[in-house]
C-alpha positions in Angstrom: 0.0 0.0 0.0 2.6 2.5 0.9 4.9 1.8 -2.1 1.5 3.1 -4.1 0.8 5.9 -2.4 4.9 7.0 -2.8 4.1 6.1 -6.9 0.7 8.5 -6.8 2.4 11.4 -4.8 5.8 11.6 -6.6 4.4 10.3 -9.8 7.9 7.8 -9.8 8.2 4.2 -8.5 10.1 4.2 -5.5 13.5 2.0 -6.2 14.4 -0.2 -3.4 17.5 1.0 -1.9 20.7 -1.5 -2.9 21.8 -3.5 0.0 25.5 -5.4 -0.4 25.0 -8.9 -0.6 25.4 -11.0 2.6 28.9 -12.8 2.3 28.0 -16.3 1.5 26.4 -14.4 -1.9 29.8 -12.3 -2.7 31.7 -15.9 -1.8 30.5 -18.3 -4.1 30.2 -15.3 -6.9 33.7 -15.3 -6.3 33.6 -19.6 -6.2 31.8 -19.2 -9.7 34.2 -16.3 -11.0 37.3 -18.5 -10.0 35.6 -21.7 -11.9 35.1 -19.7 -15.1 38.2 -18.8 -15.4 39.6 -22.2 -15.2 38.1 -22.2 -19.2 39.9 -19.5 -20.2 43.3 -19.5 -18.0 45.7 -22.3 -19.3 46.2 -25.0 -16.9 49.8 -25.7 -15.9 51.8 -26.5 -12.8 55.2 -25.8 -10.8 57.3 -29.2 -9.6 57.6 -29.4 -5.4 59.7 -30.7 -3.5 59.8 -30.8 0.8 62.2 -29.0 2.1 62.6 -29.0 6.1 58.6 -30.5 6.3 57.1 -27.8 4.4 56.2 -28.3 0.2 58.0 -25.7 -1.9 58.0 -24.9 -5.5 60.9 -25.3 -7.6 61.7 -22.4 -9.7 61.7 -23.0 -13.2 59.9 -25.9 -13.0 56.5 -24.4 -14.5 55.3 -26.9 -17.4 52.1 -27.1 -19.0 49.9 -29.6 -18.4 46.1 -30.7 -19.1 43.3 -28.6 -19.0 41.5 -29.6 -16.0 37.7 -27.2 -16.4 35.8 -26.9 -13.4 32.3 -29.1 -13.9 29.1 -27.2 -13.0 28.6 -29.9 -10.4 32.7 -29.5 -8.8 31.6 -25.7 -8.3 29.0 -27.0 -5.6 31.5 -29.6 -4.5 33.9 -27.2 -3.8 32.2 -25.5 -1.0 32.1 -29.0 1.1 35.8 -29.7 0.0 36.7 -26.2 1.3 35.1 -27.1 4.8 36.8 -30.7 4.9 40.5 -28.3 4.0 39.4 -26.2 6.6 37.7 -28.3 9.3 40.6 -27.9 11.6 40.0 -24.2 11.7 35.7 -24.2 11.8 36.2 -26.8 15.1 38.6 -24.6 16.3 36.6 -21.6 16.4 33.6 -23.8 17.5 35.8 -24.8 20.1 36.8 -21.6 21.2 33.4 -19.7 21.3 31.7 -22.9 23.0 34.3 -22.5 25.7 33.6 -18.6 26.1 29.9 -19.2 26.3 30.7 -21.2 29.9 32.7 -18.4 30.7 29.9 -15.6 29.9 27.1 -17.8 31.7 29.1 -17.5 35.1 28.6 -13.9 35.0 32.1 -13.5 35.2 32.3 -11.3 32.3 29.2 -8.8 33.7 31.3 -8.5 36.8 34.7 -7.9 35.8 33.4 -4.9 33.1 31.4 -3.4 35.5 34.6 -3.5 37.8 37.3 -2.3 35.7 34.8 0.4 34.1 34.4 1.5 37.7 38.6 1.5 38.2 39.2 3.5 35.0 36.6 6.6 34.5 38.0 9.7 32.9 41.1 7.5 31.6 39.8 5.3 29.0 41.5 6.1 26.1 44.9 5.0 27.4 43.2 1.3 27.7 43.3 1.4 23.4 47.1 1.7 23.0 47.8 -0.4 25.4 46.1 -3.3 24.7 46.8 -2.7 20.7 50.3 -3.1 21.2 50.1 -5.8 23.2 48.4 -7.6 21.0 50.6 -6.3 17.9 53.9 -7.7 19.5 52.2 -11.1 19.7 51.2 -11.1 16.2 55.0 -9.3 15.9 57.4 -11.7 18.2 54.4 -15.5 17.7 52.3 -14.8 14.1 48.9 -14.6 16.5 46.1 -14.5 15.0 43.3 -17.0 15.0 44.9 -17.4 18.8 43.4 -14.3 19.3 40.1 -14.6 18.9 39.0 -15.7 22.4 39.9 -12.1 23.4 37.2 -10.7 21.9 34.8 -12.5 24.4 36.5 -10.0 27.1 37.3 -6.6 25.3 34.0 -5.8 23.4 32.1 -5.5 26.5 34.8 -4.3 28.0 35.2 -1.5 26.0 30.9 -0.8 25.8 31.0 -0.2 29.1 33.7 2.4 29.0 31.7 4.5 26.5 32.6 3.1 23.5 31.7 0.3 20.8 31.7 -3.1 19.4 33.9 -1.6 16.6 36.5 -0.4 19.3 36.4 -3.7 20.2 36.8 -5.6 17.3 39.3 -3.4 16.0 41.7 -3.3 19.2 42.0 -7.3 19.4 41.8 -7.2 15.2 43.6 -4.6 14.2 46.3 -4.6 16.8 47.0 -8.2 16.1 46.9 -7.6 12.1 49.3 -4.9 12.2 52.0 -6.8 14.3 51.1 -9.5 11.8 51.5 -7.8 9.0 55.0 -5.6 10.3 56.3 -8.4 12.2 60.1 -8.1 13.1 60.2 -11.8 13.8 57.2 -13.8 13.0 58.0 -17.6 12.6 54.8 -18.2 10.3 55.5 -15.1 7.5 59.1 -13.3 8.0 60.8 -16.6 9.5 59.7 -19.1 6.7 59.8 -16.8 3.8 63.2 -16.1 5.1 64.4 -19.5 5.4 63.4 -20.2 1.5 65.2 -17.1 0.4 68.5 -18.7 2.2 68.4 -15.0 4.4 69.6 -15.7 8.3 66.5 -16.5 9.8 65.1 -12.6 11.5 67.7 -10.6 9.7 66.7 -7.3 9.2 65.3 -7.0 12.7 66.3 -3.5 13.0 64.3 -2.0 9.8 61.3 -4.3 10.8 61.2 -2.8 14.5 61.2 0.3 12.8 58.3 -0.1 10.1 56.0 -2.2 12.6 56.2 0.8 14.7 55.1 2.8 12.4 52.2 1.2 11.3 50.8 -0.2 14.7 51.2 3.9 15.7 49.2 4.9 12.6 46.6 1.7 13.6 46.4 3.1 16.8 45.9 6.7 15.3 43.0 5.7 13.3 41.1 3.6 16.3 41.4 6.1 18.7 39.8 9.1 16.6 37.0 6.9 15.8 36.6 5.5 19.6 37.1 9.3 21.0 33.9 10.3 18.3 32.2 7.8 19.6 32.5 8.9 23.3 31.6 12.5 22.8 28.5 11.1 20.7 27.3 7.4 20.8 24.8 7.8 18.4 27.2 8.3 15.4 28.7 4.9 16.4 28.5 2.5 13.4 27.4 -0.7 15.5 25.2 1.3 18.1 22.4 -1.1 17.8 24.8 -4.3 18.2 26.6 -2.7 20.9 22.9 -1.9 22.9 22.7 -5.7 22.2 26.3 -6.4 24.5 25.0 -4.4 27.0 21.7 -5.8 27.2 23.4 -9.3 26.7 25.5 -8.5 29.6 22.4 -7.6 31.6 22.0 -4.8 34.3 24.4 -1.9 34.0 24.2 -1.5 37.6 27.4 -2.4 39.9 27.5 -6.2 39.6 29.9 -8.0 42.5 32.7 -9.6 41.3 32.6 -12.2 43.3 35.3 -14.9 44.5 34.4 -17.4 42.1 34.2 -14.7 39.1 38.0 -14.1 40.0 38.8 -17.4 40.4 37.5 -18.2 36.8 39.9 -15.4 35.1 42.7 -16.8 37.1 42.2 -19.8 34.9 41.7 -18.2 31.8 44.9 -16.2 32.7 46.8 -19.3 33.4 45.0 -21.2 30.4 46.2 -17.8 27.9 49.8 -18.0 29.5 50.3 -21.8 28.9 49.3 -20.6 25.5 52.0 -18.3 24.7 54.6 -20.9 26.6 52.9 -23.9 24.6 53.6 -21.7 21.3 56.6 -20.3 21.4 58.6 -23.5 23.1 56.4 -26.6 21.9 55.2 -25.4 18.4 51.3 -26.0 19.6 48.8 -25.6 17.1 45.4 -25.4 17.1 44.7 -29.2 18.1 46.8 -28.5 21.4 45.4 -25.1 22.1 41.9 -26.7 21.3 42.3 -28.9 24.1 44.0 -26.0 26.5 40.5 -24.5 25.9 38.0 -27.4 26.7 39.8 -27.9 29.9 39.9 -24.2 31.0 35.9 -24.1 30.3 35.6 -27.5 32.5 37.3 -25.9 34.9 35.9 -22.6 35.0 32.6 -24.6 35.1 33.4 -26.4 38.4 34.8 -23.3 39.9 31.9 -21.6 39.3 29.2 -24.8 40.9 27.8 -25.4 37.2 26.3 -29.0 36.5 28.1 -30.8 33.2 24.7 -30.6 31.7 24.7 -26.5 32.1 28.5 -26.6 30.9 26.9 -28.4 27.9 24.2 -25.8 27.2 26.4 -22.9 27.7 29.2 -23.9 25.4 26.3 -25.2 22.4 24.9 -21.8 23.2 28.6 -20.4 22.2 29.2 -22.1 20.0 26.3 -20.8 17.9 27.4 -17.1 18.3 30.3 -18.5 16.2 28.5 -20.7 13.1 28.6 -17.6 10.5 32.1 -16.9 11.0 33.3 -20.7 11.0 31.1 -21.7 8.3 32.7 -18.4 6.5 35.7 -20.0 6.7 35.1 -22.9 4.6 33.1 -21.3 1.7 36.5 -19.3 1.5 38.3 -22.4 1.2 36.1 -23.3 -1.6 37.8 -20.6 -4.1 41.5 -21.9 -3.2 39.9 -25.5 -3.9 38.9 -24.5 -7.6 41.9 -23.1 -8.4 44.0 -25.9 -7.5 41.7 -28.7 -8.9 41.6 -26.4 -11.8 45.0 -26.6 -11.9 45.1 -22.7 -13.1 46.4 -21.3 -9.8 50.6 -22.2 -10.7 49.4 -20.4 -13.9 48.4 -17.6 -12.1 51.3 -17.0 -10.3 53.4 -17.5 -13.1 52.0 -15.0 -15.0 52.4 -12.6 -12.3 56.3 -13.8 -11.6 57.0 -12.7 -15.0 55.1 -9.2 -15.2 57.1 -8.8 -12.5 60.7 -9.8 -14.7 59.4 -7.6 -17.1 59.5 -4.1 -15.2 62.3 -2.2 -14.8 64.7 -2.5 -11.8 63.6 0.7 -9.7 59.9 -0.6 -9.6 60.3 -4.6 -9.4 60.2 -4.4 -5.6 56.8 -2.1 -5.7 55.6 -4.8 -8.5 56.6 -7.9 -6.0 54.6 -6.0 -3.4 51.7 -5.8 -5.7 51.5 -9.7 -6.9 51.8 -10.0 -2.7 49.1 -8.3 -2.3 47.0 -9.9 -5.2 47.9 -13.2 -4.5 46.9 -12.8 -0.7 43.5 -12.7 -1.6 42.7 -16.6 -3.2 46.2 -18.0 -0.5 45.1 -16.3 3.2 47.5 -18.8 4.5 51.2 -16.3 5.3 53.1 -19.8 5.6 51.3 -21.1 2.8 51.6 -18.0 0.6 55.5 -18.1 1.6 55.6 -21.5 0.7 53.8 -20.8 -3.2 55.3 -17.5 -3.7 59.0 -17.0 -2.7 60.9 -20.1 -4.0 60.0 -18.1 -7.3 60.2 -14.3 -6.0 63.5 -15.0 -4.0 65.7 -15.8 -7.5 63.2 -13.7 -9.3 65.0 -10.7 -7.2 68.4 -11.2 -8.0 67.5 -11.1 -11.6 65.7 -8.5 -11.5 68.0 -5.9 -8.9 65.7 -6.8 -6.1 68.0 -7.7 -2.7 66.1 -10.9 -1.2 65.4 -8.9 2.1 63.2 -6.7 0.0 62.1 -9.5 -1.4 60.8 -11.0 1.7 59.6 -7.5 3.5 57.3 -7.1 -0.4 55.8 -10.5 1.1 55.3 -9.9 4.4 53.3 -6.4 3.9 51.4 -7.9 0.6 50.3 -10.8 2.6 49.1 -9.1 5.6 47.7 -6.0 5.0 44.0 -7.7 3.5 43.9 -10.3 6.5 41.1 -7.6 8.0 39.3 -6.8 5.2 38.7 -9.5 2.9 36.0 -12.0 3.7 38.2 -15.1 2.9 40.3 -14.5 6.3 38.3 -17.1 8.3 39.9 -16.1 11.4 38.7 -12.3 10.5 35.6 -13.2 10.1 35.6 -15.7 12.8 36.1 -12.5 14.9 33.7 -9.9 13.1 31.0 -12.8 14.2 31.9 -12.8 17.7 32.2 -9.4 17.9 28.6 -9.3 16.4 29.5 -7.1 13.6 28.8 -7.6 10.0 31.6 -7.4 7.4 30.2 -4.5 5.4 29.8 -2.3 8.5 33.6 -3.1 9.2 34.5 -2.7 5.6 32.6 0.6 5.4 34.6 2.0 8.6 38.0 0.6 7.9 38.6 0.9 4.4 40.6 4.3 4.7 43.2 2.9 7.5 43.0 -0.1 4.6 44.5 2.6 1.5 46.8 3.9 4.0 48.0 0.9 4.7 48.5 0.1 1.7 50.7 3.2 0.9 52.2 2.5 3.8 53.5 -1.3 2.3 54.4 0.9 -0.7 56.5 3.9 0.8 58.2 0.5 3.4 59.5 -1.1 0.3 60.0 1.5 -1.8 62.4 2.4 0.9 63.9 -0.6 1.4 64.7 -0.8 -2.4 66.5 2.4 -2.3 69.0 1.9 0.4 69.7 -1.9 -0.4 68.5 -3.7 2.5 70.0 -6.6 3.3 
């Protein structure tokens, strides 16, 4: 009735406004995209080899080899192959929101915001740098980043209660993380295996790194602080103001809550259970199987701490788990694109088309041109190991052909592969986070895609500068 009455009055029909798809819709058009193209893009395929338990590529080795089309029943197939690639990550973000759920039904959360709210009035702000550079030097100093995600749970609410958002949130546990990811001085995942291919001295460079990570975590912290400080002064320009009204009411009453004995006793375990974490990481290589289990047995034992029956441990963790199924599920649709391109056989094409566009340009911009294919190539391989593993074998000889010193080589890698990690919606670990933060990805890509163009100038200017003065 109302859409005629707009016709009669204006005397034009009313167009519906255009909405951005949700992301399973922009996912598998990219899934369809991908398998079109393996019509048209020649199939062909790079020899590997293992090399100190990882598979590498052998330069030179690119042969041609049979076309391999995607079938219009594979493009369907692909989705459930990308969840079966993926599974260990979609269980272990199950697995990790499940266990938050028992911590959020002890109340333990609702007390300790209310507390720590109460402790910091009229200094908020300093809580943003802080914890961004925290969690920048372990993405820095251990490649965290899907080890991140339970600290979310803590920080959104956290931060609502201060007078913020759920983007202030996100973006201090996200962001923070990303950009010590992304400028690491000594990442084992990224820097240290892209190093060890390209025969450098394993964290060489440190010096230059230290420099540029500071640099971009400061410009990070910059960019989340003007936002968060808008958002004090006036909470109804917030971007997320109806999902943060949600925390809060999630959260309950926003009068003073105790925190009572057993709500400290259960963040003593989850400090203890996020310390054996980092000690578990850094000396016993665990992964996410080990820090899976870490995380089952800190919600068991936050559960009996706090008097819970098994059977409420068991509806509490379902019930967090479920906060979670977008952003796992997210994760293997993503997979799905990588999956057509490699059963396509079109993805060693790919790069090898880009490896040579890169031969062809002249030696003062082959470093910005390796940063480039980085950056491209980041979006269909958001694995940085993996990426390291596909790309530098062939960028690492590449460079000394081309002018290129192979620290620059490695530092065009590092910045290409980690700058998208927050933006694009085939980062499961992302968007892993965006869902338990209770933010949708176009509300995140609509607020962060200017720190995203300066970052990538930044990654520009970095290796630009590192061309010019020859670092090695």
């Amino acid at each position: 009735m109302s859409s005629n009455l707009d016709t009669v009055t204006t005397g034009v029909p009313q167009r519906k406004k255009w909405k951005v798809p949700h992301v399973f819709v922009i996912l598998f058009a990219v899934i369809i995209i991908a398998a079109i193209s393996t019509y048209f893009i020649p199939a062909g395929e790079y020899d590997r080899v293992e090399q100190d338990g990882r598979t590498i590529v052998v330069d030179g080795s690119y042969h041609v080899v049979d076309s391999s089309p995607t079938s219009f029943l594979a493009i369907f197939e692909s989705i459930h192959k990308g969840m079966v690639s993926s599974a260990s990550i979609i269980f272990y973000i199950f697995i990790v929101g499940g266990t938050f759920g028992i911590l959020r039904a002890t109340g333990a959360i609702e007390g300790a915001v209310h507390t720590i709210s109460h402790k910091l009035e009229g200094k908020e702000h300093f809580l943003i740098p802080v914890l961004m550079t925290f969690f920048a030097l372990g993405g820095a100093m251990l490649g965290l980043a899907e080890e991140t995600i339970p600290y979310i749970t803590i920080i959104v609410p956290l931060v609502i209660m201060l007078g913020f958002d759920s983007m202030v949130g996100a973006a201090i546990v996200l962001l923070g993380t990303s950009a010590g990811f992304t400028a690491a001085f000594m990442n084992p995942f990224t820097v240290g295996v892209a190093q060890g291919i390209a025969e450098l001295p394993i964290f060489s460079g440190l010096q230059l790194r230290i420099i540029f990570w500071a640099i971009f975590l400061a410009i990070s912290i910059w960019y989340v602080m003007r936002y968060a400080k808008k958002i004090k002064a006036n909470p109804e320009r917030s971007l997320v103001h109806e999902e943060s009204k949600a925390v809060l009411s999630n959260l309950g009453t926003q009068e003073k809550v105790e925190f009572t004995r057993s709500h400290k006793a259960s963040f003593t375990i989850l400090l203890l259970a996020l310390i054996t974490l980092a000690i578990g990481v850094i000396k016993f290589g665990w992964y996410l199987p080990e820090i899976s289990g870490l995380f089952i047995i800190m919600g068991i034992a936050i559960g009996l701490v706090s008097k819970m029956s098994f059977s409420q441990m068991a509806e509490a963790f379902i019930n967090g788990c479920s906060v979670l199924v977008l952003g796992a599920l997210v994760v293997g649709v993503a997979y799905g694109i990588l999956t057509v391109l490699q059963e396509g056989k079109v993805m060693d094409t790919i790069l090898h088309g880009l490896a040579g566009a890169v031969g062809s340009l002249p030696s003062q911009l082959a470093a910005l041109g390796m940063y480039i294919v980085q950056c491209m190539i980041n979006y269909i391989v958001p694995s940085g190991s993996g990426q390291a593993a596909l790309t530098m074998p062939i960028m690492a000889p590449l460079s000394d052909l081309v002018g290129v010193s192979r620290q620059t080589a490695v530092l065009a890698f590092q910045f290409g592969d980690g700058i998208s990690n927050v933006f694009t919606p085939t980062s499961g670990y992302f968007m892993a986070g965006l869902a338990l933060a209770g933010i949708s990805w176009t509300k995140w890509v609509k607020w962060i895609w200017p720190l995203i163009v300066i970052h990538y100038a930044l990654g520009a200017v970095f290796v630009t500068i590192a061309h010019l003065i020859g670092f090695h």
